[in-house]
C-alpha atoms as one frame of an Amber mdcrd trajectory, in Angstrom:
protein
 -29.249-102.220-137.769 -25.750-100.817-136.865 -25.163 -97.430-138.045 -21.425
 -95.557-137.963 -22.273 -91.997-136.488 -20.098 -89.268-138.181 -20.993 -85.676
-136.704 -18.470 -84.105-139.976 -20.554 -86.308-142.811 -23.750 -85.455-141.129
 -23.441 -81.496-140.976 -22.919 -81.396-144.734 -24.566 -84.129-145.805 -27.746
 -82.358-147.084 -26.024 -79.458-148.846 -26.366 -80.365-152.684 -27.151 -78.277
-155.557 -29.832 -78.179-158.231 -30.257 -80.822-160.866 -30.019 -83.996-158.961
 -32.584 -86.749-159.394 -31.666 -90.174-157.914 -33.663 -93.015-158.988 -34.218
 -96.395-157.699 -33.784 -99.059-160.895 -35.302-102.178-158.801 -38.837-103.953
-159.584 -38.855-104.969-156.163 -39.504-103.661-153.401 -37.891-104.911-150.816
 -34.497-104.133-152.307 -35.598-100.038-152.157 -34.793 -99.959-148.655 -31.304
 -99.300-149.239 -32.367 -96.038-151.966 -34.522 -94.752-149.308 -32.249 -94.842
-146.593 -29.674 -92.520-148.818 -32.647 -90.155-150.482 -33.270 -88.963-146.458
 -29.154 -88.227-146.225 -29.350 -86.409-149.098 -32.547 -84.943-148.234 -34.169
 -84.993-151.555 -36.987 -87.022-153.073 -36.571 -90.377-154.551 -37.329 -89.190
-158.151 -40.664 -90.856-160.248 -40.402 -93.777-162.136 -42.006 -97.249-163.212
 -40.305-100.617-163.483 -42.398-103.286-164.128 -42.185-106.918-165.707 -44.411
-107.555-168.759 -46.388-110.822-168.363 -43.776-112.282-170.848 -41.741-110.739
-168.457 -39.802-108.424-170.361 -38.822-105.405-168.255 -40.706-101.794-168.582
 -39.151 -98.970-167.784 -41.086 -95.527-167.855 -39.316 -91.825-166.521 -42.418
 -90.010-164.619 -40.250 -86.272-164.646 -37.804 -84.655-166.461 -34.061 -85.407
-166.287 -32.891 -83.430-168.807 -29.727 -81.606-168.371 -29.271 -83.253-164.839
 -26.687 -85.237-163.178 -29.136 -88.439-162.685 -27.740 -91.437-159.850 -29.488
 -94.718-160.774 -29.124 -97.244-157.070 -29.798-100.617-157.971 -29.421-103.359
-155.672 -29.253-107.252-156.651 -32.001-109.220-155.863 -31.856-113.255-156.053
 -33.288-112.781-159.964 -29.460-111.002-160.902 -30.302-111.018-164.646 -33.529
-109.094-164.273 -31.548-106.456-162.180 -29.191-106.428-164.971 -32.100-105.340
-167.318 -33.582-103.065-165.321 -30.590-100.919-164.873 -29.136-101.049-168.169
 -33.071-100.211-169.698 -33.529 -97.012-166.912 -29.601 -95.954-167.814 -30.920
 -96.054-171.936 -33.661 -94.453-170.725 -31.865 -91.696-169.209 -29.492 -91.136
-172.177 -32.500 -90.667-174.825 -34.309 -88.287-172.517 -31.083 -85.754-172.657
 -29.698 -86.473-169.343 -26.234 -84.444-168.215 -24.695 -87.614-166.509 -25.608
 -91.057-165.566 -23.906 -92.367-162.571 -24.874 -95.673-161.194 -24.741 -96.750
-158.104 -24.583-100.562-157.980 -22.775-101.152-154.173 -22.459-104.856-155.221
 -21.366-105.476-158.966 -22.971-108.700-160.317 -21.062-111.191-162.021 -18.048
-110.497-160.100 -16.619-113.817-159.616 -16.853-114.495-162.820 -13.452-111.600
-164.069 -10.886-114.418-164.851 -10.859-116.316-167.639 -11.774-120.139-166.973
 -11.695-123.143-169.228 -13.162-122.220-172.184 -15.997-119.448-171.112 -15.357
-116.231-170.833 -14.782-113.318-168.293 -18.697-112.168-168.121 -17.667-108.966
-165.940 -15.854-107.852-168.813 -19.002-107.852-170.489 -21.471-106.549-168.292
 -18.759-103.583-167.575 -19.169-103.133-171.832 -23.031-103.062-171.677 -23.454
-100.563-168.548 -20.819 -98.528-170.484 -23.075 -98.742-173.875 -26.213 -97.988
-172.471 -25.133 -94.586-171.449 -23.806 -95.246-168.185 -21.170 -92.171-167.071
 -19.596 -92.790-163.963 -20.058 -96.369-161.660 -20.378 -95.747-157.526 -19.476
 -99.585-156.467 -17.952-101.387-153.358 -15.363-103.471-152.459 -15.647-105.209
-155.965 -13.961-108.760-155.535 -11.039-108.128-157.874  -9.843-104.535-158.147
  -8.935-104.962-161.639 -12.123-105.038-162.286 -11.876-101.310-162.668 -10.158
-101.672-165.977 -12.981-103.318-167.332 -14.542-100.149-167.780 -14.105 -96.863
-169.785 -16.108 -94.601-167.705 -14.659 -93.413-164.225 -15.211 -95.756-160.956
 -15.340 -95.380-157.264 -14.760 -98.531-155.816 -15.949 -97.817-152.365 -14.742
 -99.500-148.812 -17.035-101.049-146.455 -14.370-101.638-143.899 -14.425 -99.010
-142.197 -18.018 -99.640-140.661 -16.948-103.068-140.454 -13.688-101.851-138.146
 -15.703-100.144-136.330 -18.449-102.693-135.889 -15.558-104.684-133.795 -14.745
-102.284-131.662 -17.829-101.225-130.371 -20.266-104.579-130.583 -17.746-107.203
-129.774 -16.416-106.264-126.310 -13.473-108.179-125.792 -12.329-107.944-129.189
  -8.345-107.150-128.103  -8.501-110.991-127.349  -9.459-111.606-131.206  -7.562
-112.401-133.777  -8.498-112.251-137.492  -8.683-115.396-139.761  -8.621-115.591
-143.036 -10.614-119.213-144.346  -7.631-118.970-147.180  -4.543-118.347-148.318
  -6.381-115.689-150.955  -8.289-114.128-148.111  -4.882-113.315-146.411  -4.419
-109.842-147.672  -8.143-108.709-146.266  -7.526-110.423-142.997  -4.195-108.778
-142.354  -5.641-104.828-143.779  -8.050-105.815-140.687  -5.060-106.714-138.089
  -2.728-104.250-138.425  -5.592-101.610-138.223  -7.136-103.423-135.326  -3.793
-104.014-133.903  -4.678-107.703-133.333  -3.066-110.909-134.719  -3.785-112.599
-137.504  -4.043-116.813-138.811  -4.519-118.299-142.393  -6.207-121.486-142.660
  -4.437-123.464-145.146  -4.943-126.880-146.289  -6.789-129.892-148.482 -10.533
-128.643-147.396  -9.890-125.303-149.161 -10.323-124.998-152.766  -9.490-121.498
-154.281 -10.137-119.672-157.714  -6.319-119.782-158.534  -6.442-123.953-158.004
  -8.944-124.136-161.097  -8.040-125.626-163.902  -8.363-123.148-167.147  -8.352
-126.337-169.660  -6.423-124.354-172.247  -3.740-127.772-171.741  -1.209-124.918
-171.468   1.579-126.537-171.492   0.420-128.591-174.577  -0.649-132.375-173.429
   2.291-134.938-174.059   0.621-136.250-177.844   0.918-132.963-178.677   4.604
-132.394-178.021   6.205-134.275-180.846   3.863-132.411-183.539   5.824-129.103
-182.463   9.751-130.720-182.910  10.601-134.525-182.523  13.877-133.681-180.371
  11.822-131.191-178.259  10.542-131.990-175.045   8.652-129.525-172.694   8.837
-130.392-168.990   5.332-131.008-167.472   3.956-128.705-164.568   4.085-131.156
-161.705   0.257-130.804-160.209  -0.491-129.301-156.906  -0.926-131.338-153.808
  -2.562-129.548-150.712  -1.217-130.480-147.432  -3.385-131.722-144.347  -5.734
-128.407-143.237  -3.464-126.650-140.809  -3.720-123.171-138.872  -0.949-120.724
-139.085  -1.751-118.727-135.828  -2.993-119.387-132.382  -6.773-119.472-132.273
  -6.793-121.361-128.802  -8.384-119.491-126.423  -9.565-116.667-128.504 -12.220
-114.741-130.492 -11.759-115.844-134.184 -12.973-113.134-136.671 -13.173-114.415
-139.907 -13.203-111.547-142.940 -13.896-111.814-146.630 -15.989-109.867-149.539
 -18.638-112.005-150.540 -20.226-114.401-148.228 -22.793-116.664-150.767 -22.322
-120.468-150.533 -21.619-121.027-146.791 -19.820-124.403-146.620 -16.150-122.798
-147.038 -17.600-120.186-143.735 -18.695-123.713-142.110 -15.200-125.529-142.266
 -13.326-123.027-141.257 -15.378-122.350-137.756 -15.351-125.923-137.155 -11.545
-126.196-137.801 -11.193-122.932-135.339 -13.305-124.652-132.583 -11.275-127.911
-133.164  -7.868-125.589-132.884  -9.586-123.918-129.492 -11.188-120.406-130.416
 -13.726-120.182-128.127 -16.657-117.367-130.399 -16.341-116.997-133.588 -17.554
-114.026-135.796 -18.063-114.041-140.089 -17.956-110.461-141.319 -18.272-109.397
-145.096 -19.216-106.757-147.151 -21.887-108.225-149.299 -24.150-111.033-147.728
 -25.690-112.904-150.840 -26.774-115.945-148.343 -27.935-118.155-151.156 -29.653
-121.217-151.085 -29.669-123.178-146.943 -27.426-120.444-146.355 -29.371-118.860
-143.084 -30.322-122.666-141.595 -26.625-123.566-142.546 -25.719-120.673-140.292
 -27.461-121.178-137.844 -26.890-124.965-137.073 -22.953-124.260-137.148 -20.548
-123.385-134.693 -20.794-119.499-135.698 -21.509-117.130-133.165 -22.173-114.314
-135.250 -22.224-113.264-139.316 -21.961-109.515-139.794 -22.927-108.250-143.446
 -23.413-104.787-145.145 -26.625-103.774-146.473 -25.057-103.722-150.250 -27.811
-106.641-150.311 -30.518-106.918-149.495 -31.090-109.934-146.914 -34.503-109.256
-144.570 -35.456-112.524-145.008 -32.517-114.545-144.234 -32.644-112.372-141.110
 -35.814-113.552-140.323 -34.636-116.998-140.688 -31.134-116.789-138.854 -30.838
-114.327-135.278 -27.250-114.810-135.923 -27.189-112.542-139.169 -26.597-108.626
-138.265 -26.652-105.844-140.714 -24.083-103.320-140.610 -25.956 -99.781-142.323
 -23.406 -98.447-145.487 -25.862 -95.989-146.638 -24.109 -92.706-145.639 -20.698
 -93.693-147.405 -22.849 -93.750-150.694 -24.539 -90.649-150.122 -21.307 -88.916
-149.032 -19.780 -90.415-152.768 -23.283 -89.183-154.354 -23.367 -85.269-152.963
 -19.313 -85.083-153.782 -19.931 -86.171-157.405 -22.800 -83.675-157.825 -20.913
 -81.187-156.303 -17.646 -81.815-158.215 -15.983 -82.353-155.410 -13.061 -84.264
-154.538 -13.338 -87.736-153.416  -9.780 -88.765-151.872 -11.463 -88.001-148.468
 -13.807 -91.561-148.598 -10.018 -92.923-149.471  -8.385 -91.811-146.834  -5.798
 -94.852-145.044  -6.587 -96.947-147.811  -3.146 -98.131-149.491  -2.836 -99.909
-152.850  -3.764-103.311-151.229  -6.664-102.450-149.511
């Protein structure tokens, strides 16, 4: 696993004061890793506690110590069973809040239900409501990462640190790709654009936007609100009035915006989940003459074929965080490498104990980052 060595977070990592407990709020274990790795930063114990499904599975949670009067950090990681993560850490935040707890911060580095914070046909805009539950249970203060719509933020009424994994990302390219000053950065859409060009002008590299009828992105989707009204509807409102009809969108042919040929295409986004968009794009940059390409993201959910999907394609390489937890897909796919984020989220844990500032993890980052 990749690791970013940092001499200044590592001489002052350890120095926290009393009255900390950090808890891990997953069932299962192989999504602990992750609270482990950030316990030995801090260098404290991971504090005692029991989650457990009932054979009706309902979820237990029992507090093994005292957290009264203490600033208690609650990691939870999503595992492939999202709504029983859900549980678990809105149960252990309740928990917390009964049992007299100072603060509550969570720590959730990828926040489930993200995709789902614009309003489409007629359902509803479920972070908004998960954001209202974590907030009800007790929850304090939210420690997330590069959540897939900033606004998101204003969901809640609590404080939150939206994180970069960038940075580790940035500097995964510059030391494990070694000709990466013949890259350029892709983005697989026009909505990716803003990512992919944060990454060039840091990088110093060029950049291309793959544009075209094989991409299909959120703001295409229809909301079926028949906004403006539908033409039978028109002469209900006035007979003389007539409201001109949005004429419908028509993609052209998939086309590059760039030069590829000849070089390393490094395609960025958030959330890497359902592969097939990933898939297209490498074999349009292959057709267009890039010669390796690279998929990097912050949070690898790798659903479903994902890893075999991977691995049969024309990508060279798909770089994730450890936000999620993925040991198996790795297992299944070589090409998958993990890129360690743990010491960001203990350097965001040890400042908010502390009460210290945190405009040093956002350092560089401007308002479109």
């Amino acid at each position: 696993m990749f690791c970013v060595p940092s001499a200044e977070f590592g001489a002052i990592m350890n120095i926290t004061k009393g009255g900390l407990v950090l808890f891990s709020a997953n069932s299962n274990s192989s999504c602990m890793e992750l609270s482990k790795r950030i316990a030995e930063r801090l260098g404290v114990e991971m504090g005692k506690v029991q989650v457990y499904q009932e054979a009706n599975r309902e979820t237990r949670v029992q507090i093994q110590e005292s957290v009264r009067g203490k600033d208690v950090f609650i990691i939870q990681t999503v595992s492939k069973d999202v709504n029983t993560t859900i549980m678990e850490l809105l149960i252990m935040v309740y928990a917390c809040k009964t049992s007299c707890a100072k603060s509550i911060i969570g720590v959730v580095p990828y926040f489930p239900y993200s995709k789902q914070c614009k309003m489409r046909k007629r359902g509803s805009i479920v972070s908004k409501l998960l954001a209202s539950m974590m907030c009800k249970a007790g929850l304090t203060h939210l420690i997330t990462m590069d959540l897939h719509q900033k606004e998101i933020q204003g969901f809640f009424n609590i404080p939150v640190d939206n994180l970069r994994a960038s940075p580790f990302l940035l500097q995964y390219i510059q030391e494990e790709i070694p000709d990466y000053r013949n890259a350029v950065i892709v983005a697989k859409s026009p909505a990716s654009a803003k990512r992919a060009q944060s990454f060039a002008e840091r990088l110093r590299l060029g950049i291309a936007v793959i544009h075209g009828e094989a991409q299909d992105a959120e703001s295409d989707m229809v909301d079926g609100r028949h906004s403006p009204p539908t033409a039978k509807y028109v002469a209900a409102i006035h007979p003389s009035l007539e409201i001109p009809m949005l004429i419908p969108k028509e993609k052209p042919p998939i086309t590059v915006v760039g030069d590829v040929g000849g070089r390393i295409a490094i395609i960025v986004d958030d959330i890497i989940d359902d592969v097939d968009s990933f898939l297209a794009a490498a074999e349009t940059l292959k057709e267009r003459g890039a010669y390796k390409i690279f998929v990097m993201a912050t949070h690898g959910l790798l659903s479903s074929d994902a890893p075999r999907l991977i691995e049969e394609s024309a990508i060279d390489e798909v770089v994730v965080t450890n936000t999620i937890p993925h040991e198996i897909q790795k297992l299944q796919c070589p090409k998958i490498k993990t890129v360690d984020i743990s010491m960001i989220l203990s350097e965001a844990i040890r400042r908010i104990h502390n009460g210290e500032s945190m405009s040093y993890l956002f350092r560089n980052i401007g308002v479109d980052d």
